[in-house]
N, C-alpha and C positions, 0 to 999 in steps of 0.2 A: 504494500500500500504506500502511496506517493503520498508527503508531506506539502504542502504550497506555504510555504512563509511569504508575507509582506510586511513590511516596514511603513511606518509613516513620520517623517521630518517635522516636528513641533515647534523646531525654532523662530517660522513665524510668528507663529500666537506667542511665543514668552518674550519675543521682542514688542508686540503690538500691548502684552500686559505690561510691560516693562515700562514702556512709555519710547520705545524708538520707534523714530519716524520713519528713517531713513538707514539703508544696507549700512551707509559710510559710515553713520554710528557707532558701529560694533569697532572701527578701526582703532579708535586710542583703548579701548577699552583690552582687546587684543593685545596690541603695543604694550600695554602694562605689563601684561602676562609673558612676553619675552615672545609674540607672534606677529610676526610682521606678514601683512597681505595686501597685496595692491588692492583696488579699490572694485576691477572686474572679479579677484579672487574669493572679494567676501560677498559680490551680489550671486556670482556662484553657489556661496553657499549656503545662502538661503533658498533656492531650489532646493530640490533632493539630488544631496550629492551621494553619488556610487560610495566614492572611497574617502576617508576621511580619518587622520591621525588621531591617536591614545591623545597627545598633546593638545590638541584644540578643542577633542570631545571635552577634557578634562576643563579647558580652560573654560569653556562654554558652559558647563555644568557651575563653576565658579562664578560666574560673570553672570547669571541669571539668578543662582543659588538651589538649584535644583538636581535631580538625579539625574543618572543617564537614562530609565526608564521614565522620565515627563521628558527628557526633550528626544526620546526616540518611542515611537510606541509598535510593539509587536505584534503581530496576526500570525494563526498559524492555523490549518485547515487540512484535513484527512481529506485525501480524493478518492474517491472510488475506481479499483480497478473496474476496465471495460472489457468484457467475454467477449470474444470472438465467438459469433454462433453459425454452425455450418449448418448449409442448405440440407444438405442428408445426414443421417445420422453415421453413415460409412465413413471410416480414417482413408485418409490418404494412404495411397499405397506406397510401400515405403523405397526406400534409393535401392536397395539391394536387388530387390526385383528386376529393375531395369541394366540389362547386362548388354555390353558392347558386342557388334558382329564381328565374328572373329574373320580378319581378310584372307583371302585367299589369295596366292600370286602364282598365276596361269604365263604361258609361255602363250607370247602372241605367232599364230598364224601365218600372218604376214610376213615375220622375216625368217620367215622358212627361207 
């Protein structure tokens, strides 16, 4: 049975509780914490970023005062296998069955 994990990125909302307006915000705050980020680096990462360092989660978790679980929240969902159902109740017949013609090498004719 397949697991589906999703993730969801909360550092919107705890900067919009926080009272920041704007991505560039987060920059001295950062800078504090010994994380320097250009100014496209930090509107990056408020999307959902793929990958993201121990260091900045840490420093984020800091700079909001929250855990890693309020600024990341986890989903995770059992899939159901799907049955393959065959038209007949008959198996496939299996490889061994099926056996190569053995060649036969004949003397032509012709260059008699």
């Amino acid at each position: 049975m397949k697991i589906q994990v999703r993730y969801q990125w909360q550092l919107p909302v705890l900067m919009a509780k926080a009272g920041y307006r704007k991505t560039t915000d987060l920059i001295e705050p950062l800078a504090d914490r010994g994380i320097v980020l250009s100014r496209t680096q930090v509107y990056r990462l408020t999307r959902d970023p793929e990958r993201i360092s121990l260091q900045l989660l840490a420093a984020l978790c800091d700079i909001f005062d929250v855990g890693v679980d309020e600024l990341i929240t986890v989903e995770s969902q059992r899939l159901r296998a799907v049955r393959k159902r065959r038209v007949n109740e008959e198996s496939p017949p299996l490889l061994e069955s099926y056996r190569p013609v053995r060649a036969r090498i004949v003397a032509d004719p012709d260059d008699a």
